[in-house]
C-alpha positions in Angstrom: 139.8 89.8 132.4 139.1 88.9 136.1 139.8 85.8 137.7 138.3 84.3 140.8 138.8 81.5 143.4 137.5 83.2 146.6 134.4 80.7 146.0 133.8 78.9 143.0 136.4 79.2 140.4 135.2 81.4 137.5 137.0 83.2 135.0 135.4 86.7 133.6 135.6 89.0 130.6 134.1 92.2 130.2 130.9 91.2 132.5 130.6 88.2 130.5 131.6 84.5 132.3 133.8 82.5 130.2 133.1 78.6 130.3 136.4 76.7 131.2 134.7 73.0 131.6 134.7 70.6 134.0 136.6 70.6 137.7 140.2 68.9 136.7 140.2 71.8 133.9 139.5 74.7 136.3 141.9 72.7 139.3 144.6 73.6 136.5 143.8 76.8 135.8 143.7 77.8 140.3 146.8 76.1 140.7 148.4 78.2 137.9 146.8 80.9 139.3 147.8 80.4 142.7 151.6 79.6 141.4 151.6 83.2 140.5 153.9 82.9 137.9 156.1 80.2 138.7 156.5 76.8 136.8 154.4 74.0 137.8 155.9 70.6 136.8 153.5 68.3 134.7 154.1 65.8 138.4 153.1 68.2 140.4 149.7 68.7 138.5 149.3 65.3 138.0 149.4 64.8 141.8 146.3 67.8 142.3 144.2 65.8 139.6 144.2 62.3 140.2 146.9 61.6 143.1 148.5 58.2 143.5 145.7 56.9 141.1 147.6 58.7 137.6 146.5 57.5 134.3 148.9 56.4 132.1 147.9 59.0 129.5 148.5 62.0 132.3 150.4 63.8 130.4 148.8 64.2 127.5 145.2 64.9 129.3 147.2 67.7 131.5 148.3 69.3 127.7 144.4 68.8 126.4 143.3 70.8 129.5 146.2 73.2 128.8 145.0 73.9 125.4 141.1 74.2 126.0 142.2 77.2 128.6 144.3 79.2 126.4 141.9 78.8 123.7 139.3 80.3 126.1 141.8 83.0 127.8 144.3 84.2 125.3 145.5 86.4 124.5 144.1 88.3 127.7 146.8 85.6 129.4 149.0 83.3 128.3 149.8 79.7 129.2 153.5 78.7 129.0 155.6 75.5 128.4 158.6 75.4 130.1 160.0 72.3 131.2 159.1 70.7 133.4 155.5 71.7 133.4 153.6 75.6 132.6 153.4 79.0 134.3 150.8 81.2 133.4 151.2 85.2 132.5 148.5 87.3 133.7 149.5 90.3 132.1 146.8 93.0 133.8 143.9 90.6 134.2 142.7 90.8 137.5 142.8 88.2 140.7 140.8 88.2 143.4 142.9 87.1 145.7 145.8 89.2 144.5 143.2 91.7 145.1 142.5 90.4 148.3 145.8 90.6 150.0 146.8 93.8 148.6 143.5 95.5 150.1 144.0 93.6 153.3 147.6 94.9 153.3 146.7 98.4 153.2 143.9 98.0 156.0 146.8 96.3 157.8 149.1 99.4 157.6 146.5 101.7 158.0 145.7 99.7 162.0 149.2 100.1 162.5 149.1 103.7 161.9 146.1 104.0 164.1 144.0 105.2 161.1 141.3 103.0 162.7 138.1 104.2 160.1 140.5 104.2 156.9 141.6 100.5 158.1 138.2 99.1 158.8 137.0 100.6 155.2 139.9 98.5 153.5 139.6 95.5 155.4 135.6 95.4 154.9 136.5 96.1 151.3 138.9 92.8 151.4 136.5 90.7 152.7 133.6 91.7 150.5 135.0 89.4 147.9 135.1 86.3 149.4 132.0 84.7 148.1 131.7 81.5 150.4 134.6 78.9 150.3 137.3 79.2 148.0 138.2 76.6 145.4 134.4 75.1 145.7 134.9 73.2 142.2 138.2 72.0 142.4 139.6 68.7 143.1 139.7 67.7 146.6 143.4 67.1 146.3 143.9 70.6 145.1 141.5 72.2 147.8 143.1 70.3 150.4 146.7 71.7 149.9 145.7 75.1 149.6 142.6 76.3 151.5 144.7 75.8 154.6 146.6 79.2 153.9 143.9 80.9 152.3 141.4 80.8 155.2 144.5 81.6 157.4 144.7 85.0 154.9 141.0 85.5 155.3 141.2 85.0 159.2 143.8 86.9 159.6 142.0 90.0 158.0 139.3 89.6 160.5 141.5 89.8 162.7 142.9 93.7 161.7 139.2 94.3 160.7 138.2 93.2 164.5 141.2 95.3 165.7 139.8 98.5 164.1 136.2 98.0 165.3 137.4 97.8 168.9 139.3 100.5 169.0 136.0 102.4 167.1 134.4 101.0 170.5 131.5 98.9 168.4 132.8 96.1 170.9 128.6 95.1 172.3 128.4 94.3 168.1 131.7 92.4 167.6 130.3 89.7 170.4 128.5 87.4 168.3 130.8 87.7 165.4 133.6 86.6 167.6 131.4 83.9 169.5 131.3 82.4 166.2 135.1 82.5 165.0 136.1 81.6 168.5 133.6 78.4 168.2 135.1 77.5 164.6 138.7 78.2 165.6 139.5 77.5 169.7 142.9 77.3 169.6 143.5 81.2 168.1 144.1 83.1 171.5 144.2 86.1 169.3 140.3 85.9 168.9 140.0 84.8 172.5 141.4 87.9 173.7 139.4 90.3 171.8 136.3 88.6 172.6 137.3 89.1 176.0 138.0 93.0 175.1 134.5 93.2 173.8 132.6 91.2 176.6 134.8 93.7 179.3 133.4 96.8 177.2 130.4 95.7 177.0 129.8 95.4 181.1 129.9 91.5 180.8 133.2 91.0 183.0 132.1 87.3 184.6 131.7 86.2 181.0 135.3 88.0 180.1 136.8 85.7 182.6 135.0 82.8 182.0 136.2 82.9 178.3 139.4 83.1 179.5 139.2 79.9 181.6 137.9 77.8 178.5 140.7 79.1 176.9 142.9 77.6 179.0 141.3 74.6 180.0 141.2 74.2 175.8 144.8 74.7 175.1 145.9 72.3 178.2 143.6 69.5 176.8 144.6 69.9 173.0 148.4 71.2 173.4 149.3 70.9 176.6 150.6 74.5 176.9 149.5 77.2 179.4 147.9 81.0 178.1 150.5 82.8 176.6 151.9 85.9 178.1 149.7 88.3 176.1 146.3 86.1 177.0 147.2 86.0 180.9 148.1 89.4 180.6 144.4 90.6 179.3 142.9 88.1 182.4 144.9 90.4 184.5 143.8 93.2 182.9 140.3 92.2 183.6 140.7 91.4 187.3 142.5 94.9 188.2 139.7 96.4 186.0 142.6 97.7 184.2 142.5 96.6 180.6 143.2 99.6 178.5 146.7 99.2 179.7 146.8 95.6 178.1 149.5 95.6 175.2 148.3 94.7 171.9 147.9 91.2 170.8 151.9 90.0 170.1 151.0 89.8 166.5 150.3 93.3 166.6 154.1 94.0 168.0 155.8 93.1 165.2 157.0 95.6 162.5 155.0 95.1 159.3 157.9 94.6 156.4 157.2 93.4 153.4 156.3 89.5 152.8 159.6 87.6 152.3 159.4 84.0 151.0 162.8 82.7 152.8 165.0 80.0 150.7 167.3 78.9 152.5 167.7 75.4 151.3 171.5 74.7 150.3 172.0 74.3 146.1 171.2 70.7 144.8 174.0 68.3 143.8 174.4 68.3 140.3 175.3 64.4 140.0 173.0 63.3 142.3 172.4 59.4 141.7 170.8 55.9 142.2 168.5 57.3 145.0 165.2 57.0 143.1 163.1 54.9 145.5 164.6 57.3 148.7 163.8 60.3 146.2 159.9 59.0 145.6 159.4 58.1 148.8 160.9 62.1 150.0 158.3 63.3 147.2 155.2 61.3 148.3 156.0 62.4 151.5 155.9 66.5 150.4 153.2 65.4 148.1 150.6 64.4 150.8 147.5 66.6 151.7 147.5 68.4 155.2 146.0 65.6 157.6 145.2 66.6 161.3 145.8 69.9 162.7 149.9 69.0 163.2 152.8 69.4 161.4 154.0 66.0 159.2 157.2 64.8 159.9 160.0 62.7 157.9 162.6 61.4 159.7 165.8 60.5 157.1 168.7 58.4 159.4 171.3 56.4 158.5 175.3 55.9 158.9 177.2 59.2 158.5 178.3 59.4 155.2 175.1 57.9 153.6 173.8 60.6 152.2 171.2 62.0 154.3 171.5 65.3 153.7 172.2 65.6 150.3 169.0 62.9 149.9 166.5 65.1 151.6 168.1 68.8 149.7 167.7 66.4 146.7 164.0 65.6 147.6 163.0 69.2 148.5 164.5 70.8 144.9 162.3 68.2 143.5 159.3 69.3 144.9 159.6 73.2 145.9 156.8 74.0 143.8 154.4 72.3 146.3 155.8 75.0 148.9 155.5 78.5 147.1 156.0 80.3 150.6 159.8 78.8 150.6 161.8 76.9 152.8 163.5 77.4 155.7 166.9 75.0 156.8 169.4 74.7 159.4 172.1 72.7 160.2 171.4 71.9 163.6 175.1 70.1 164.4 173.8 67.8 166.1 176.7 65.2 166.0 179.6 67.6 167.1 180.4 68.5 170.2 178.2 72.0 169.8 174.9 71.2 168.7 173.1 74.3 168.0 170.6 75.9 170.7 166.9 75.8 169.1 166.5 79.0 170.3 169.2 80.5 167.7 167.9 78.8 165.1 164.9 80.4 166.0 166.5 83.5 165.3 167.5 82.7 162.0 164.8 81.5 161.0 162.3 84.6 161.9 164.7 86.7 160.5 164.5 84.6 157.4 160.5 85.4 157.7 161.2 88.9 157.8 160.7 89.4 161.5 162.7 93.0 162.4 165.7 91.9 164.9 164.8 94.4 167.2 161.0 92.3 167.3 162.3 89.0 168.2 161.9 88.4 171.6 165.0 87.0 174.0 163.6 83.9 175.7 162.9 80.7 173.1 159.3 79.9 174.8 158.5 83.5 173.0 160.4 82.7 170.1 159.2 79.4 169.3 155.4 81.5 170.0 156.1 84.3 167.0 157.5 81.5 165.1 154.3 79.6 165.0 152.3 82.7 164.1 154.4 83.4 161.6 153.8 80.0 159.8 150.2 80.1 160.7 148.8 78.9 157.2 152.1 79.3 155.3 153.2 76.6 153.1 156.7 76.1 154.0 158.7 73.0 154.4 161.0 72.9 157.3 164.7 70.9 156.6 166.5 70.4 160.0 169.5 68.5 159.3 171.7 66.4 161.9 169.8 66.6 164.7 170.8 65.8 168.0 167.5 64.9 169.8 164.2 65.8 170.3 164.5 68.3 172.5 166.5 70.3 169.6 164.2 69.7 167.2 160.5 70.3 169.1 161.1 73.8 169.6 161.2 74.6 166.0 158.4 72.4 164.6 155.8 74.5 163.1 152.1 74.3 165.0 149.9 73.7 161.5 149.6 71.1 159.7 150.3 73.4 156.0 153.9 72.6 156.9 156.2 69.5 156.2 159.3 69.2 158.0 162.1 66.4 157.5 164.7 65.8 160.1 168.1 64.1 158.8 169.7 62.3 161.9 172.8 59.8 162.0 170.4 57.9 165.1 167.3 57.8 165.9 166.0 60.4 168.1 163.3 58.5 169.6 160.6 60.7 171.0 160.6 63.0 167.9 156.9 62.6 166.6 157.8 61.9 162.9 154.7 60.8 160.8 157.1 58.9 158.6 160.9 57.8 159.0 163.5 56.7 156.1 166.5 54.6 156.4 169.3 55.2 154.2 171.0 52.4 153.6 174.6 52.0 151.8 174.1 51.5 148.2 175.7 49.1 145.8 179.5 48.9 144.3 178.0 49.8 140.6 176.2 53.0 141.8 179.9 53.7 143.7 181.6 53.1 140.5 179.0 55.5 138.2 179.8 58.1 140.8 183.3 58.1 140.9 183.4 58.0 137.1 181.1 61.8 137.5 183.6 62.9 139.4 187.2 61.8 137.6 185.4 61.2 134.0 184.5 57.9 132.5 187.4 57.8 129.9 189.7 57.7 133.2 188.2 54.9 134.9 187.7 53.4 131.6 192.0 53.4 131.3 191.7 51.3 134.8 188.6 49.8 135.2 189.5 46.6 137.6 190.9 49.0 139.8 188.1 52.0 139.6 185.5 48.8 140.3 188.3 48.1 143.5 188.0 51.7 144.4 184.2 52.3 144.4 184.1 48.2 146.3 186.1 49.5 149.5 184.1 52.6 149.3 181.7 50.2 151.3 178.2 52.1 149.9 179.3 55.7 151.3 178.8 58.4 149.0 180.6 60.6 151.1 183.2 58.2 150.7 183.2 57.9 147.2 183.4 61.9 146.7 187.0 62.1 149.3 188.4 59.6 147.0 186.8 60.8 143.3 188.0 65.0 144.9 191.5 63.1 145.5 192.0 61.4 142.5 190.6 64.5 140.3 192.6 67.1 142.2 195.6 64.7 141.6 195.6 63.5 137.8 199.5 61.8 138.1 197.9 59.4 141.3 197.4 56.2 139.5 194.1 54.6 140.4 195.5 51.2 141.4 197.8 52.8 143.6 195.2 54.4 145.6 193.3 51.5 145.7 196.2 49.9 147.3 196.3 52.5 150.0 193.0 52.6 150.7 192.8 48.7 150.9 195.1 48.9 153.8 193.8 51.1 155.7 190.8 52.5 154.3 189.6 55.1 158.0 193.0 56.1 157.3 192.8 57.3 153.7 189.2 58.1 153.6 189.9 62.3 154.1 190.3 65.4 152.5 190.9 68.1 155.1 188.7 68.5 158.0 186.5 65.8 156.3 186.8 62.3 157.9 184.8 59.3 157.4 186.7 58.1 160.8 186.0 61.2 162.6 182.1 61.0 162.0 182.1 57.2 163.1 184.1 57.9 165.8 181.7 60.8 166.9 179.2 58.2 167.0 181.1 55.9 169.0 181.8 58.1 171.8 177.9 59.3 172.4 177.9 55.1 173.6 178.7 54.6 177.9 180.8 51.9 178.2 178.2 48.8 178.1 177.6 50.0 174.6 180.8 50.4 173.4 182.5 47.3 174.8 179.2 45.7 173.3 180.3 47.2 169.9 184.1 46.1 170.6 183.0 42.4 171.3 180.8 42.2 168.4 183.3 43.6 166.4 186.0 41.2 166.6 184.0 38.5 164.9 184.4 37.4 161.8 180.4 36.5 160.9 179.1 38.7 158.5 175.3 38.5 161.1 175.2 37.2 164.5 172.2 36.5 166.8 170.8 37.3 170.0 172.1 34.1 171.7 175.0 34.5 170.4 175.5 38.2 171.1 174.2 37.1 174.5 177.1 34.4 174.7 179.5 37.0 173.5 179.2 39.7 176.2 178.3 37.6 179.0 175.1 38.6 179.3 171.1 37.5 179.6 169.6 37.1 176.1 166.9 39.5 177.4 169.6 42.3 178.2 171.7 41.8 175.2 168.4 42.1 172.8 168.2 45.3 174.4 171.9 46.3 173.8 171.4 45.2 170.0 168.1 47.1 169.8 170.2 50.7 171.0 172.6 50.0 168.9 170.7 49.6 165.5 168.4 53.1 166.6 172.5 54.2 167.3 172.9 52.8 163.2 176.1 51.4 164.2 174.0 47.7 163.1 171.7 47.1 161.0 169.5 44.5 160.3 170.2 41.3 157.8 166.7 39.5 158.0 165.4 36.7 159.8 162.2 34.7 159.7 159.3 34.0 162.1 160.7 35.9 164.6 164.5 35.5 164.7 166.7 38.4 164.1 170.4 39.3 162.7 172.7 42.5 163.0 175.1 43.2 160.8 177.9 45.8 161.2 179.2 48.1 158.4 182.8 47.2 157.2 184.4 50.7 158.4 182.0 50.0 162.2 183.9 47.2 162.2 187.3 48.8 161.5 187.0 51.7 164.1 185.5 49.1 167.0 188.2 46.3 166.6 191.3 49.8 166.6 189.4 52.0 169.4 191.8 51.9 172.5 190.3 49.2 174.7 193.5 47.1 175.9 191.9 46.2 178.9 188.7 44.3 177.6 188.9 40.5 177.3 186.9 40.5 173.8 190.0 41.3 172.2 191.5 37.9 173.1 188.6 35.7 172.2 188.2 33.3 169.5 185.8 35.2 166.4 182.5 32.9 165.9 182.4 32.2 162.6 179.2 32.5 162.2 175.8 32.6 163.9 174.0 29.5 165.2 172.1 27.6 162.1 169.7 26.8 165.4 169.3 29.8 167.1 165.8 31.1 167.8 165.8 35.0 168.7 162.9 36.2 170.4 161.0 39.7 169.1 163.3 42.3 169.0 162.0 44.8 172.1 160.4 48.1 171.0 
């Protein structure tokens, strides 16, 4: 039996086409296909046939469609349910694009080699069996995830195939080939520079150079980056009528290793909880078709301890069959004193792709360059957790748009371009309480329920909270609930650790990235007693302009030291977390008069706030 997407999708058996019905039914069978035997969950399929716009009976048509396939295709194959959706065994039936790749591979080895005729004949050969574009009767939503990273396959055959022909010297022919690519793809300065190689060959050196100045004039409008080093390099090349001492393309530099689909997300929490709107939200994000010719972005902040990371692992585990070339991760460390450098991540992470450490280049610009390439039509989705700023997290953005990336961040870093941002907010005592019972077992905060409710209460909606005090109690079983609770109660920055861990530490991290108008600002605001204070009032507070201390308000929520408690038609109240509060009114300030002043009970019943400043 032979399958087929590389153009329509058509299923064959002995010469014979077999009918599979209408467009949803053959989108099921591509994806499963295209899965290659991994388990697509009934969501996932739900989401390539109909979208946000799911019937209520889903499920059931996703099993009809199920069962009309294997009726046509078994027992050649065989269609498998295993919860949480199907995988499909091919047995020895044939795919074209398995068929594909693994031809294209050997023309790719065969270039490297410098076997030039045997690598064109197996690239040719590759090619031959694309039949127009792939996935032509398939839902949009299905064709729009994956024909990103199938044209990238196809283009990057041409590439080798384009490679080979040079180096044959059939550069005059390869001209209006790669006029055309070049036209359909501008940005690739891969094609650019062997449509330069040809055009030099060929005797046409003023049209060599001028394609090299498009280029450039191209990638400053549309990315604001120069040539790279291997582009300039050819221009040179040109002008000292010197080409043939031009390196290869830096694609071309790297040593071919197998394909390694990297995952290096961290393992899921096994009592992950009361996160289900942050979870769909996470999903519809990795859900989404490719839009643009950029990378999405998710932005996931909040107060340390709220969960951000384990949120957006969470989110990812639940959705890694959208991504079957893997993830990558990094802790970037963002909020300690040694963030790491973007351009060892970069490291990590093209080793992770299977980049040879003697190929990586030294300097980050060339890093971030091989990087790109290698994500070039990959579906991947990048998790960079605690990030410092942008400038740590640009360099290792991916430069298509087949990749998703979330960012976890205790602020905001404000210039990073995220397509979407999520605020974690602290969640409520009873989802506290269902934790805590995971972690010590129900029957033991059954014994002392009044003071397990206590327990998960001055908890203040931190998960990470929660889990110190649940890994204390468990690791203790003689520590009586209502003592701890007692402890805690009087000092809860004091008792909230276990080892290194610290919920004071991390606020006090966040404290110290403030200069001294922001954290006096914090102090000030801190010693009052109203549970949400206004502009005017803030303004009254610190001595300052309303216009200035809107400003001072408006860092300080991006710093998630406040939040937001509402307002209508304009006017505006922060808030301030119960352990903020704690750390501000203890931090050594002896000199600053705040400390002394009367607390305002609460905020003006009159006051009108202007718009909060962007």
């Amino acid at each position: 039996m032979q399958f087929r997407i590389l153009g329509p999708v058509e299923a064959w058996d002995r010469g014979i086409e077999i009918p599979l019905g209408g467009h949803k039914q053959r989108t099921v069978l591509a994806a499963l296909l295209l899965a290659r035997g991994r388990i697509l969950s009934d969501d996932y399929l739900s989401d390539i046939l109909w979208g946000d716009n799911a019937p209520s009976t889903a499920t059931a048509q996703i099993y009809n469609y199920v069962s009309r396939l294997r009726k046509q295709l078994e027992p050649s194959v065989r269609i498998i349910r295993q919860r949480p959706g199907y995988l499909l065994r091919m047995g020895s039936a044939d795919f074209d694009y398995d068929t594909f790749r693994r031809v294209a591979q050997t023309g790719h080895h065969a270039l490297r080699r410098g076997e030039h005729q045997e690598a064109a004949r197996h690239l040719r050969a590759a090619l031959a069996l694309w039949r127009g574009r792939p996935l032509m009767n398939v839902t949009d939503l299905l064709a729009d995830a994956e024909l990103p990273a199938l044209q990238e396959s196809r283009l990057a055959a041409a590439k080798d195939r384009i490679d080979a022909d040079l180096a044959l010297g059939q550069h005059a022919e390869l001209v209006p080939e790669l006029s055309a690519l070049l036209a359909e793809h501008p940005l690739q300065e891969c094609l650019r520079i062997q449509l330069m190689t040809a055009l030099y060959r060929a005797g046409r050196q003023a049209e060599a150079l001028d394609v090299y100045h498009d280029g450039r004039l191209t990638l400053a409008d549309s990315l604001g980056v120069e040539p790279s080093p291997a582009l300039f390099a050819t221009y040179k090349a040109i002008l000292d009528g010197d080409l043939e001492l031009v390196p290869p393309p830096e694609r071309a530099q790297v040593t071919v290793r197998p394909v390694i689909t990297p995952r290096m997300l961290p393992a899921d929490i096994t009592d992950f909880t009361a996160r289900d709107a942050e979870v769909s939200a996470i999903r519809a994000f990795l859900g989404s078709p490719p839009s643009g010719s950029h990378p999405s972005v998710l932005l996931i902040t909040g107060l340390p301890g709220v969960g951000k990371s384990a949120i957006g692992t969470h989110g990812v585990h639940r959705c890694r069959d959208r991504f079957p070339d893997g993830e990558l991760h990094a802790d970037l460390r963002g909020s300690t004193d040694a963030p790491v450098d973007p351009g060892v991540v970069l490291g990590w992470f093209l080793r992770g792709l299977g980049v040879a450490p003697d190929d990586i280049p030294d300097s980050t610009p060339e890093r971030q360059q091989l990087y790109r390439s290698q994500l070039a039509g990959r579906r991947l989705v990048v998790v960079l957790d605690d990030a410092a700023d942008s400038a740590q997290v640009r360099p290792l953005l991916p430069g298509g748009a087949t990749c998703r990336v979330i960012v976890t961040s205790r602020s905001y870093p404000g210039v990073v371009e995220a397509s979407r941002s999520l605020e974690i907010r602290p969640w409520s005592t009873e989802a506290s309480l269902s934790l805590l019972a995971d972690i010590i077992s129900h029957d033991r905060v059954a014994r002392r329920p009044h003071a397990a409710r206590r327990i998960a209460d001055l908890c203040a909606g931190l998960p990470m909270a929660v889990r110190i005090l649940g890994a204390r109690l468990a690791a203790k079983p003689h520590l009586a609930i209502d003592k701890l609770a007692r402890r805690v109660a009087c000092d809860p920055l004091r008792e909230l650790r276990l080892g290194p861990v610290t919920v004071r530490g991390n606020l006090e991290a966040m404290y110290d990235r403030l200069d001294e108008p922001h954290r006096r600002a914090l102090r000030r605001l801190a010693a009052q007693e109203s549970p949400a204070i206004a502009a005017d009032t803030a303004a009254h507070l610190l001595g300052l302009t309303e216009h200035r201390a809107e400003e001072i308000l408006e860092d300080l929520i991006d710093a998630r030291l406040l939040h937001t408690t509402g307002g209508e038609g304009g006017r505006l109240l922060v808030g301030m977390h119960p352990f903020v509060r704690q750390l501000a009114r203890h931090v050594s300030a002896p000199a600053d008069p705040a400390r002394r002043e009367t607390p305002v009970a609460r905020a003006p019943e009159r006051v009108l706030l202007r718009p909060a400043l962007a």
